[in-house]
N, C-alpha and C positions, 0 to 999 in steps of 0.2 A: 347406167342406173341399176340394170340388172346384177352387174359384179357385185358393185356398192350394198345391194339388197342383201346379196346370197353374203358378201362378208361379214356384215349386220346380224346374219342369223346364228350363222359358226361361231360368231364374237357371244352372243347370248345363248348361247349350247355351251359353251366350256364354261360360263360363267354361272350357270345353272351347276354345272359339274360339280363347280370347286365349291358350290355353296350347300353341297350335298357331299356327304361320307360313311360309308359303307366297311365295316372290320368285323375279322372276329376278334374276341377275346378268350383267354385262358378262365380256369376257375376260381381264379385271382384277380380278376377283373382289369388285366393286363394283355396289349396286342400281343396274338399269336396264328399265327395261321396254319401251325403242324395241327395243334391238336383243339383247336377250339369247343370251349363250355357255352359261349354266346354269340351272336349273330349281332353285331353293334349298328345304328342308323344315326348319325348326327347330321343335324339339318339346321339351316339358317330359317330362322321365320323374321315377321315384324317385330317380335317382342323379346328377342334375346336367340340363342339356340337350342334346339330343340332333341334330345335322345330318347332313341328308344332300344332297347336289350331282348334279345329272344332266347331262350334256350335252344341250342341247335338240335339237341334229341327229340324233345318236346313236340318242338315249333312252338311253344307260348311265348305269353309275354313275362319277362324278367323282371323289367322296369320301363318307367319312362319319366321325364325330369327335366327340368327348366335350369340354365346356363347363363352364365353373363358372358363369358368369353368361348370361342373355337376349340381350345384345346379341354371343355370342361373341366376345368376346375374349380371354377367358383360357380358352386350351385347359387340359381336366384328364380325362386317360384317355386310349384306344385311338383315334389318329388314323392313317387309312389315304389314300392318294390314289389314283386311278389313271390310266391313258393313256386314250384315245379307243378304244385297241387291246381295253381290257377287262382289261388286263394293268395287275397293280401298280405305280405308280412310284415308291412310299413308306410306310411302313408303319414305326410306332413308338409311343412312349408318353410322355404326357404329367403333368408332377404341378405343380397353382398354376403353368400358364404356360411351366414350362420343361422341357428336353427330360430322360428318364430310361430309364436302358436299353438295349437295344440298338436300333439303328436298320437299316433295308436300303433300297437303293437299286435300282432296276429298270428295265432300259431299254423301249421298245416291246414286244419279243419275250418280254418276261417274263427275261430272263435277267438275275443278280444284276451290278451296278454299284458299290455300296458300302457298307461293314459300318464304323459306326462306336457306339463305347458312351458314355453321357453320364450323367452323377453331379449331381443338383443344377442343370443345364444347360449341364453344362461338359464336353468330350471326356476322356476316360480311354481309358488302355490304346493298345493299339493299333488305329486303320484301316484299311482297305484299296480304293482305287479301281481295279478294272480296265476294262480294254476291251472291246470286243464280242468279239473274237477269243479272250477271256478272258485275256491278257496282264495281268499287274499294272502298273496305272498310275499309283499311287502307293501309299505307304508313310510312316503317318502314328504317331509314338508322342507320348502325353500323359499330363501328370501330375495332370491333375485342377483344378489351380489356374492353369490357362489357356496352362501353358508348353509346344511341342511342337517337335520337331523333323519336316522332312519331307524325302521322295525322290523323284524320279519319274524315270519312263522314258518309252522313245518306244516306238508298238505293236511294234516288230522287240525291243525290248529295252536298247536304247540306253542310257544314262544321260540323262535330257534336264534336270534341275534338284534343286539342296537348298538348303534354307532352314532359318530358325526363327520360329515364332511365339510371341505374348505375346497375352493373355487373349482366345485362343481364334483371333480372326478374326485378329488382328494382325501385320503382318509384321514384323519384326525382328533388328539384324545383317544379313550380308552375304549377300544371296542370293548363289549362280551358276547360271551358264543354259549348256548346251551346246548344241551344232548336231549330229547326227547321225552327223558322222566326229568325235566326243568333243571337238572343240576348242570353248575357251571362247569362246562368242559373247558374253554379255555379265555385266556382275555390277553388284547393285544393294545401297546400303548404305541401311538402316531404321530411323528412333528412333520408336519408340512409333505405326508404322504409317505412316508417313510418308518419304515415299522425299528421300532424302536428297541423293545422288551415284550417278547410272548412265553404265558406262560400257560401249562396248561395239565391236566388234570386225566385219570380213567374215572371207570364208571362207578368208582367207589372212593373219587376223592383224592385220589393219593398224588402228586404231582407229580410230572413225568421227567424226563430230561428234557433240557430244551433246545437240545439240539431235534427231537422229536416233533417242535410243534412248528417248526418249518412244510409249507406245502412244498408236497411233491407231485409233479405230472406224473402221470400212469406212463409205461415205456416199455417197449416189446424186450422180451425177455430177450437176452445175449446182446440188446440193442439194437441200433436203426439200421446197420450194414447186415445185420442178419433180419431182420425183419424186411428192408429191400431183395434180397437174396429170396426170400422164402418166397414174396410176391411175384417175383420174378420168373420163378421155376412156375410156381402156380400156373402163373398166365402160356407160359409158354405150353404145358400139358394140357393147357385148355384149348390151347391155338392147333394144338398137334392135333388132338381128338377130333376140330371140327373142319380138318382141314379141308377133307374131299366131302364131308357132307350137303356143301353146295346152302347148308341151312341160313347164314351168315352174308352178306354183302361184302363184297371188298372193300377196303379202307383203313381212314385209322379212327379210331373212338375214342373219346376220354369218361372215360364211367366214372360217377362218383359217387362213392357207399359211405353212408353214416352209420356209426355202430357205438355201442356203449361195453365198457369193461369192466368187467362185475369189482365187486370185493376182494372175492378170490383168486382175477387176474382172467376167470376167462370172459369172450367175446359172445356180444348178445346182441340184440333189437338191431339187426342188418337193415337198414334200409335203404333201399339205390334215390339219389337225387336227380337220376338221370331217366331214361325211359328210350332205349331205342328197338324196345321189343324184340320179338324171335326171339326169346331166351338168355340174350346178351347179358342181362344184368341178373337174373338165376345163376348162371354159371362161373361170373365173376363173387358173387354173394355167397359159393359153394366153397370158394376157394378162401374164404375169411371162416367158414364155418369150422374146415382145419385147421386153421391156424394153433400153434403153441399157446400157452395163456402167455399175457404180458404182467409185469410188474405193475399190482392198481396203484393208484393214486393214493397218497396220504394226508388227512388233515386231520391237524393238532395231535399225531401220534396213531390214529386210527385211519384202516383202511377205509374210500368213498367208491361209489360209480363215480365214471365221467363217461363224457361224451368224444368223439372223437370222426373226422371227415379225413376220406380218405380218396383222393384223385386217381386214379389208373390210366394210362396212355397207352394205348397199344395200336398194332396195325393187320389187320384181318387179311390176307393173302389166301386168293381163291386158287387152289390148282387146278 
């Protein structure tokens, strides 16, 4: 009776195991165990299974979220995300996969960014996107069956664009785009998401080529093999400098800086997504600060900021 007991017990220990899962992920939200951005926990409960996300520099929480299957993929319940700040950046509900409810949107600072409602997974009603400033930034109404009209402004209040959408994400019909003193900079015509004919204008009317009113992504000058290259050096004189200072833990890190690139190509608003303190992400932040400028970004013929996330993996070797 006693074997029988004690194999009973080992039989419900591994069965506890398997219904328990432990991983890291990448900052792609992908298994990786070199360089991990999250600490992953997926767990069987009564009502479906159950995850939760940590940032591993942090120690916060990521996420946490409701599953119909093992391998999540089909979200089914109360899915929440949040910033590095500890501050929401998402928060809604899920039913078999798609989205239902209302949904809220949240910047760094915890302040609300976007209220939209979803039926079956599709937007209903009205949206709303604003700015940090709390200015409304767009103005979004849908019928349910993926068809919506939209507005938007610029953070003073401007008019900066209207459209229309088709089954949800889709653009469709004739956008137009303003420039900040209302005049039309450019207008783009859409069949079934698919840009058709843009054409588009400077600031005095004149219309441009149109080969010009194609967007273009911002992109490091000489390109992604010389901009890997330059990172690379970076790190490595960073890794030299701290080598015997003893300041740093052994290991490998994954940093990751968010930064914006101006008009004129150079790098601004560094900010680390990560936090593993002692200096780590000053020093990585140092090494974007020389960076060469990059090729900005174009829309409709005029240079834009954009945004951009930048991963680093490295491995900290103590002599």
């Amino acid at each position: 009776m006693k074997t029988l007991l004690t194999a009973a017990v080992l039989l419900l220990y591994f069965f506890a195991q398997a219904q328990k899962r432990e991983e890291f992920f990448d900052s792609r939200f992908k298994p990786d165990n070199r360089s991990p951005y999250y600490y992953v926990i997926t767990e069987k409960k009564d009502s479906g299974w159950y995850r939760e996300a940590y940032y591993v520099s942090q120690r916060t929480l990521a996420m946490q979220g409701w599953y119909k299957d093992e391998a999540c993929r089909v979200a089914h319940g109360a899915m929440n995300w949040y910033h590095t700040t500890r501050f929401p950046s998402s928060k809604g509900y899920y039913i078999d996969g798609k989205k239902e409810g209302v949904w809220f949107g949240y910047d760094e600072e915890g302040h609300m960014t976007d209220s939209s409602t979803y039926k079956n997974g599709r937007r209903i009603g009205i949206a709303y996107h604003w700015y940090n400033n709390g200015f409304l930034r767009d103005s979004l109404i849908f019928d349910g069956q993926g068809n919506g009209v939209q507005v938007s402004w610029y953070e003073d209040g401007a008019p900066a664009s209207s459209g229309k959408w088709k089954a949800d994400t889709l653009k469709t019909g004739r956008w137009q785009y303003y420039d900040k003193k209302a005049n039309v900079m450019a207008t783009e015509d859409y069949a079934d998401g698919k840009l058709q004919v843009c054409n588009c204008y400077d600031e005095n009317g004149k219309a441009l080529d149109t080969a010009l009113c194609r967007e273009k992504e911002a992109a490091p000058a000489g390109g992604i093999y010389r901009w890997q290259n330059y990172l690379q050096h970076g790190l490595q004189s960073m890794l030299e400098a701290k080598a015997n200072s003893r300041e740093w833990s052994a290991g490998q890190l994954t940093v990751v800086i968010r930064f914006v690139v101006e008009k004129d190509g150079s790098l601004s608003e560094f900010k680390p997504l990560t936090n593993y303190g002692h200096g780590v992400e000053d020093a990585v932040i140092d090494i974007f600060r020389r960076a060469p400028r990059w090729t900005p970004a174009q829309q409709f013929g005029r240079p834009v900021r954009s945004y951009h996330t930048q991963p680093l993996t490295f491995e900290i070797k103590v002599q």
